[in-house]
C-alpha positions as a Python dict, from the first residue, in 0.01 Angstrom:
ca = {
    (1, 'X'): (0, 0, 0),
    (2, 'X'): (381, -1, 48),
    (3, 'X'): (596, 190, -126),
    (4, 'X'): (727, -89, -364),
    (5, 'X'): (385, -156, -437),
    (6, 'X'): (282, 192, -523),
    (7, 'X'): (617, 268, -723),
    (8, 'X'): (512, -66, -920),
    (9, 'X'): (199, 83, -984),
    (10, 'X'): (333, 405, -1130),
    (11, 'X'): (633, 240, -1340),
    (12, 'X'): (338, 33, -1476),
    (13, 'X'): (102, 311, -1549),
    (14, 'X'): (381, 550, -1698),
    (15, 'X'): (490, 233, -1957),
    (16, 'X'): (122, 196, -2035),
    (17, 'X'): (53, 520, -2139),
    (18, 'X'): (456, 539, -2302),
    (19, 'X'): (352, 215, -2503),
    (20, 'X'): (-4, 383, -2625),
    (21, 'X'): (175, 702, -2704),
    (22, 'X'): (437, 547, -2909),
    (23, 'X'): (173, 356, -3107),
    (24, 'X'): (-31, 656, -3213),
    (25, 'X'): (327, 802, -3334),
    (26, 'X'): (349, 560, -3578),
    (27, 'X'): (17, 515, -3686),
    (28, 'X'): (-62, 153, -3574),
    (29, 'X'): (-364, 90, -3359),
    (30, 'X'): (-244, -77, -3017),
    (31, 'X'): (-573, -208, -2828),
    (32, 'X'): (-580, -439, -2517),
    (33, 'X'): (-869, -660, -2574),
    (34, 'X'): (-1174, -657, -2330),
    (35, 'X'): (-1432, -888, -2336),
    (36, 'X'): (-1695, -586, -2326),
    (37, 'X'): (-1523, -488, -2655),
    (38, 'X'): (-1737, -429, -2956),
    (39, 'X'): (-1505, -401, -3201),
    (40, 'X'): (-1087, -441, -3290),
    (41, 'X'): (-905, -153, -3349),
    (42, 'X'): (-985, 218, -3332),
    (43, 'X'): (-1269, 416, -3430),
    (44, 'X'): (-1218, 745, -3597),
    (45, 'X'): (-1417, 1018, -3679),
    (46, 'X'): (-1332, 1240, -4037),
    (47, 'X'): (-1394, 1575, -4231),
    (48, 'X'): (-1360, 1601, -4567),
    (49, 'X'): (-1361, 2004, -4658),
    (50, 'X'): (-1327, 2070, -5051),
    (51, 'X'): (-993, 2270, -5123),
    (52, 'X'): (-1194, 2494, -5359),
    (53, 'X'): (-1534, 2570, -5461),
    (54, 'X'): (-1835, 2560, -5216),
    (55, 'X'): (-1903, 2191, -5175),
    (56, 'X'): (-2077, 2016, -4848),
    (57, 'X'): (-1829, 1919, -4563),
    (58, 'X'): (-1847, 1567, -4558),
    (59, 'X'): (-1832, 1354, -4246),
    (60, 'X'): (-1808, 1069, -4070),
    (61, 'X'): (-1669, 719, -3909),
    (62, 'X'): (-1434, 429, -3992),
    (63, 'X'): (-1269, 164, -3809),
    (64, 'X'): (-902, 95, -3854),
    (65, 'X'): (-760, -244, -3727),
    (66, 'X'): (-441, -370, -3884),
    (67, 'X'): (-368, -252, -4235),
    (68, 'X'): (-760, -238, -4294),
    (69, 'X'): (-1009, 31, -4287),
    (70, 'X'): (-1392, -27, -4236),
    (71, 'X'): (-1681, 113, -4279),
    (72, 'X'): (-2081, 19, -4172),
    (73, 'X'): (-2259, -155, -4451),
    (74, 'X'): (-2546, 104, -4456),
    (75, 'X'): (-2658, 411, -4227),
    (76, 'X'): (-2873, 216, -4031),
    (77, 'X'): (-2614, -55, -3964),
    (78, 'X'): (-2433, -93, -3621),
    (79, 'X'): (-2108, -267, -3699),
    (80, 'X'): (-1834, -132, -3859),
    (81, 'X'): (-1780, -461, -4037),
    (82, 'X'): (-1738, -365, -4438),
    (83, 'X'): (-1378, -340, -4533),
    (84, 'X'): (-1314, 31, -4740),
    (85, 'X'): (-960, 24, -4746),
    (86, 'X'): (-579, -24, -4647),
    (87, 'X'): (-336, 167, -4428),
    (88, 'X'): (-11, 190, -4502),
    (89, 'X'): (256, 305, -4263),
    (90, 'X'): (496, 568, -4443),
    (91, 'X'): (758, 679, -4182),
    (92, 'X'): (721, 820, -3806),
    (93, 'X'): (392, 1051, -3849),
    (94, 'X'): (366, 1003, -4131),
    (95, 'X'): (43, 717, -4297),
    (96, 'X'): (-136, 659, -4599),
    (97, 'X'): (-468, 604, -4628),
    (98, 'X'): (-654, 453, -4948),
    (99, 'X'): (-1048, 430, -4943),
    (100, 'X'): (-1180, 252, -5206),
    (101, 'X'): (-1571, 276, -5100),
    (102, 'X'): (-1582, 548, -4813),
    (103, 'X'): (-1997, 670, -4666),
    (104, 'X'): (-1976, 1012, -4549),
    (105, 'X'): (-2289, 1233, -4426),
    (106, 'X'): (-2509, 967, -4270),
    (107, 'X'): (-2493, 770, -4639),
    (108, 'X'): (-2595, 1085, -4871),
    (109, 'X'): (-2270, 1048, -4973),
    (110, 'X'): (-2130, 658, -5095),
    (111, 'X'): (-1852, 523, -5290),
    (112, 'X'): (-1587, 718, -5185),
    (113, 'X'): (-1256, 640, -5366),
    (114, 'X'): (-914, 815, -5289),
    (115, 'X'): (-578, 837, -5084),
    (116, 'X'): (-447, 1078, -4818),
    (117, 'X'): (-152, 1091, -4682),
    (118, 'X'): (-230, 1166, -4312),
    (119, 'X'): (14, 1397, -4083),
    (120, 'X'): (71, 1321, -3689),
    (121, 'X'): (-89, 1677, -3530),
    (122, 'X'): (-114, 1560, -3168),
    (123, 'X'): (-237, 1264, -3003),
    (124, 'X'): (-504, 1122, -3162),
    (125, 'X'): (-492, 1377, -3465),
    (126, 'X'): (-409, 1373, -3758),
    (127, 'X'): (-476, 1526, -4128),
    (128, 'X'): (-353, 1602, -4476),
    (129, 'X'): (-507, 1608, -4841),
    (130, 'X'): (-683, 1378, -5014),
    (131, 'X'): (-725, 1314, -5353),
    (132, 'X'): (-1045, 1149, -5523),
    (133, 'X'): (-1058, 927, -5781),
    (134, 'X'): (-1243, 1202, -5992),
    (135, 'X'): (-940, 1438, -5911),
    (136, 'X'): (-1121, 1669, -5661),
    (137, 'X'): (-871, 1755, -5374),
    (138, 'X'): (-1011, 1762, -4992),
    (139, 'X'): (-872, 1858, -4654),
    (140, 'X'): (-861, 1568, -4440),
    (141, 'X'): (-913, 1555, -4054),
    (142, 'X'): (-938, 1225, -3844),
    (143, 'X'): (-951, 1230, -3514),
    (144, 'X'): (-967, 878, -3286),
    (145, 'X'): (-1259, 849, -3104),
    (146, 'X'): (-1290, 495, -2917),
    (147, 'X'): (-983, 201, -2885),
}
């Protein structure tokens, strides 16, 4: 490899990984598509804590591509093809999320309605506090998993 070549290489890499970094700042999901893709998007994983009392951590996945967040049909299903929600970019860092029929807890837990507005941590995490439609209030952790 000559050195042209090599420093064409790097330039490329370094605005690769720029671009991808930039994306996660402002919450939008920037995937190259693969054929050996199984999915659009990006799959994250989330915690629910309860602010107070002594309720069950709840967990689990959703897919964000777009504006739209989904969800698998049922526990046993492998797509994450049911549509839960919207995103909604707020400013840098800065992203709402509304669920409007969230699974949690391998399906023990269904029909989960709320918003969270979800803080930039570091790369690939994020959190804030979410607020249920029966007025409970939950910490909220997300952390991307697959793109």
């Amino acid at each position: 490899m000559n050195g042209i070549s090599r420093f064409s290489l790097a330039v490329s890499t370094r605005f690769k990984f720029a671009s991808l970094l930039m994306a996660a700042l402002v919450g939008m999901s920037f995937v190259e598509a693969h054929s050996e893709d199984k999915f659009e998007g990006a799959l994250w994983k989330f915690e629910l804590k309860p602010v107070k009392g002594r309720g069950e951590t709840r967990v689990g996945r959703f897919r964000v591509n777009g504006k739209s967040l989904y969800h698998k049909e049922s526990a046993d299903d492998s797509d994450l093809e049911k549509k839960v929600g919207r995103k909604e970019v707020l400013k840098k860092g800065k992203t709402r999320l509304v669920f409007e029929d969230l699974r949690a807890n391998r399906g023990k837990y269904t029909g989960i309605n709320g918003r969270v507005v979800i803080n930039f941590d570091s790369a690939g995490e994020w959190s804030g506090r979410m607020v249920d439609a029966e007025g409970a209030h939950w910490n909220f952790k997300c952390s991307r998993v697959q793109e």
